[in-house]
C-alpha positions as CSV (number, residue, x, y, z in Angstrom):
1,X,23.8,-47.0,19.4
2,X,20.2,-47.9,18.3
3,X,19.0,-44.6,20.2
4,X,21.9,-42.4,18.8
5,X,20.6,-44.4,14.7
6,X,17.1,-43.3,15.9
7,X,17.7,-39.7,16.3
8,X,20.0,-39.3,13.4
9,X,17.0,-40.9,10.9
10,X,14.5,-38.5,13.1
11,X,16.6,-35.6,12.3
12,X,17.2,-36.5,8.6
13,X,13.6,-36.9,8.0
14,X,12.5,-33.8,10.1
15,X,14.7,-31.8,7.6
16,X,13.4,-33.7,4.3
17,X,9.7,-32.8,5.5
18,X,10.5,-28.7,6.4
19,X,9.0,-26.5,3.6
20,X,11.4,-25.4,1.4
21,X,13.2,-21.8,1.4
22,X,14.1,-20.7,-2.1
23,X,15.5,-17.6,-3.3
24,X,13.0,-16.1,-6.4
25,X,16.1,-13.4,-7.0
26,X,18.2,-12.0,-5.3
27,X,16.1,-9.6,-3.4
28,X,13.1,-11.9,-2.6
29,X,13.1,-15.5,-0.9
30,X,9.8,-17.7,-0.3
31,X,9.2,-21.0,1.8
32,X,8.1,-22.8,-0.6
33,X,5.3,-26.0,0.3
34,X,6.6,-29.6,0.8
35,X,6.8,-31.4,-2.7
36,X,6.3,-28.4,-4.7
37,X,7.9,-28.7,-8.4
38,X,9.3,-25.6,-10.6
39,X,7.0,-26.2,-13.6
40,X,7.7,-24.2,-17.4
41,X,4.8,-21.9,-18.5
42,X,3.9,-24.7,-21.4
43,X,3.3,-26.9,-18.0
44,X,1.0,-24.4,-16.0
45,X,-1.0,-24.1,-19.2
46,X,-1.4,-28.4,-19.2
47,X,-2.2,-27.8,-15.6
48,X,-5.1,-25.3,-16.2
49,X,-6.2,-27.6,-19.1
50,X,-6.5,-31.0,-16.6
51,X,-7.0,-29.6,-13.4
52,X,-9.8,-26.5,-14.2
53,X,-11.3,-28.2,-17.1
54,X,-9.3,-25.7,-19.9
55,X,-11.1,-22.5,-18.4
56,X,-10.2,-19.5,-19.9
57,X,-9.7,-16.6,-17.6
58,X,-7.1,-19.2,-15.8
59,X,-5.8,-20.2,-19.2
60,X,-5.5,-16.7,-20.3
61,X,-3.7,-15.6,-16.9
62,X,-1.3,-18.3,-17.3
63,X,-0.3,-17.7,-21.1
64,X,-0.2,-13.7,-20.9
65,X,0.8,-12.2,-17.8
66,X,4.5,-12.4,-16.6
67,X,4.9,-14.8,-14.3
68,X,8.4,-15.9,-14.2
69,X,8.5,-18.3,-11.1
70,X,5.6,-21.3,-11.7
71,X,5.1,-24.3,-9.4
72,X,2.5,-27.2,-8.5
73,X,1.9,-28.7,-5.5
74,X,-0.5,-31.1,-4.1
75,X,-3.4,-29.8,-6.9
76,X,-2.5,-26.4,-6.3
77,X,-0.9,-23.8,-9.0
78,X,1.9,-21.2,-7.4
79,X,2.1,-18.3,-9.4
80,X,5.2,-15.6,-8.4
81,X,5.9,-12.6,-10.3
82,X,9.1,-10.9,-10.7
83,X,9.4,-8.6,-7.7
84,X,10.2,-5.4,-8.7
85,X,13.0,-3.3,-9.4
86,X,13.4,-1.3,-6.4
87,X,11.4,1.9,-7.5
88,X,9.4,3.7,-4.6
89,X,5.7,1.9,-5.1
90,X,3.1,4.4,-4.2
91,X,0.9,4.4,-0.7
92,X,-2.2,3.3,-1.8
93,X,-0.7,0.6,-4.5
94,X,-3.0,-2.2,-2.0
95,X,-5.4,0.0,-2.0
96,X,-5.6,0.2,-5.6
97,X,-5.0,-3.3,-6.2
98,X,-8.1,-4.1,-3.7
99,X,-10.4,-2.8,-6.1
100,X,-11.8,-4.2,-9.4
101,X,-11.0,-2.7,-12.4
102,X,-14.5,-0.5,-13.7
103,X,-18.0,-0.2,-12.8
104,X,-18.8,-2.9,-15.7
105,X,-15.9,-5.4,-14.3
106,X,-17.4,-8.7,-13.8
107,X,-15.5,-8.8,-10.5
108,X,-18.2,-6.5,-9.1
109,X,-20.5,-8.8,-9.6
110,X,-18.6,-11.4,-7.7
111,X,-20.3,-12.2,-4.3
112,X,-17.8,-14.5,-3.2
113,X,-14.9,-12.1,-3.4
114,X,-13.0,-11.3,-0.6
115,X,-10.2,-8.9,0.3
116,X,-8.0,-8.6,3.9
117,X,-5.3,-6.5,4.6
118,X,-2.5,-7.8,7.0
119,X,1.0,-7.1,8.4
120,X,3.1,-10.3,8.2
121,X,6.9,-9.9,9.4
122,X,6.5,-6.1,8.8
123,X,5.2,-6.4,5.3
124,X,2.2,-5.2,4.3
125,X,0.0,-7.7,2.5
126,X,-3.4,-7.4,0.9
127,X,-5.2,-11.1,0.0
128,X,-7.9,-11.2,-2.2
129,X,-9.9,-14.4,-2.6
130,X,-12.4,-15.2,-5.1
131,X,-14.2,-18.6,-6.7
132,X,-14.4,-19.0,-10.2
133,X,-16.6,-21.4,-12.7
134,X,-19.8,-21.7,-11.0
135,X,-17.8,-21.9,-7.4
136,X,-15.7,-24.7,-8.6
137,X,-12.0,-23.1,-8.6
138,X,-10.7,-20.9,-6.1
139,X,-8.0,-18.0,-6.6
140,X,-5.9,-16.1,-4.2
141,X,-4.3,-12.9,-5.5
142,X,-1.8,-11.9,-3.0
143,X,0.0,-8.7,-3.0
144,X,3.1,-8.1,-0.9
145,X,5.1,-4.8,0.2
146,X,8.4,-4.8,2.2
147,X,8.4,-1.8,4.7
148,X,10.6,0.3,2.9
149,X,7.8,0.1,0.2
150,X,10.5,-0.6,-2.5
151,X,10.0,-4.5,-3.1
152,X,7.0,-6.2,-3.9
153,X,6.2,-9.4,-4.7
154,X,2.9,-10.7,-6.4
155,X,1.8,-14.4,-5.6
156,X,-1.3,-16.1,-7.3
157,X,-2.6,-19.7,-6.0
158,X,-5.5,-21.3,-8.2
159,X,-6.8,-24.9,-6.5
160,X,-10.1,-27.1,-7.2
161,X,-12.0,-25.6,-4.3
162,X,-11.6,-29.1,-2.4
163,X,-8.8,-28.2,-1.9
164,X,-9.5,-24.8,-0.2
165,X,-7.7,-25.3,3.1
166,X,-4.6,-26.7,1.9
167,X,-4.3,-23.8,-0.6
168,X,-4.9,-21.4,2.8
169,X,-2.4,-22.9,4.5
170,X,0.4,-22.8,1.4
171,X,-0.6,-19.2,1.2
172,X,0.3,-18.4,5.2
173,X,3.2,-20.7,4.9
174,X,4.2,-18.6,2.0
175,X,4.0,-15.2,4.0
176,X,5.1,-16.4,7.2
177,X,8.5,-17.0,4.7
178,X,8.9,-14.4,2.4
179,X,12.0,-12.6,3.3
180,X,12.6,-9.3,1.0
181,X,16.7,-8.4,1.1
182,X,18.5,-5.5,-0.1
């Protein structure tokens, strides 16, 4: 009996711990990290404002662009987009989204930016990586393509760079999950 209460409480608490899978819409689904928490766009600002110090290209990302799915977890911001409508997305859209905007961009002047190109699950991703604020606050800007190349999803994670690898390993989680449907 003690044996049979032992593996019952294993299982319950093996299930509790799994990442979560949660459906954006109805043609996107993501694994979400342990203990992360849906937060309103009023919260993400409050987050930018404690956690990065009230720095404004974070600040401005958070009020202006259209991110309709926002979460925290462990001292990491989760930023999805709404994946799109279903409309053909060109062949070099990674490509294009690889690159910084003009020749006077300040991301050219960026040393620590990075960008990688992967297949995950027979999507196409492309991961930039950058450090803001004198190398204090890290960014990945995560682009996403189903095969058919009619679903994408964008995902954005901003994290004190102490806490690099645990953003790194939400990120993979993330991708390892993401399921596009229809």
């Amino acid at each position: 009996m003690k044996k049979i209460l032992f593996l019952l409480i294993a299982c319950l608490y093996g299930f509790t711990c799994m990442a979560q899978q949660t459906a954006l819409t109805d043609t996107v689904s993501i694994r979400l990290p342990d203990g992360a928490k849906k937060i309103n766009r009023e919260q993400s600002i409050d987050f930018v404002k404690t956690q990065f110090d009230n720095y404004q290209a974070l600040l401005y990302r958070v009020t202006l662009y259209k991110f309709d799915y926002r979460y925290e977890a462990d001292h990491v911001l989760l930023l999805f987009s709404p994946p799109n409508n279903g409309k053909k997305i060109s062949d070099d859209f990674l490509l294009v989204k690889s690159k910084p905007l003009g020749e006077e961009h300040e991301m050219r002047k960026r040393p620590n930016r990075t960008t990688e190109f992967k297949t995950i699950n027979n999507n196409q991703v492309l991961i930039v990586y950058d450090t803001y604020k004198q190398n204090t606050i890290g960014d990945y800007d995560v682009y996403c393509i189903n095969s058919a190349h009619d679903r994408y999803l964008h995902v954005v994670l901003n994290f004190d760079l102490s806490y690099k690898e645990k953003a790194k390993k939400m990120m993979d989680d993330i991708l390892q999950g993401l399921k596009f449907t229809k």
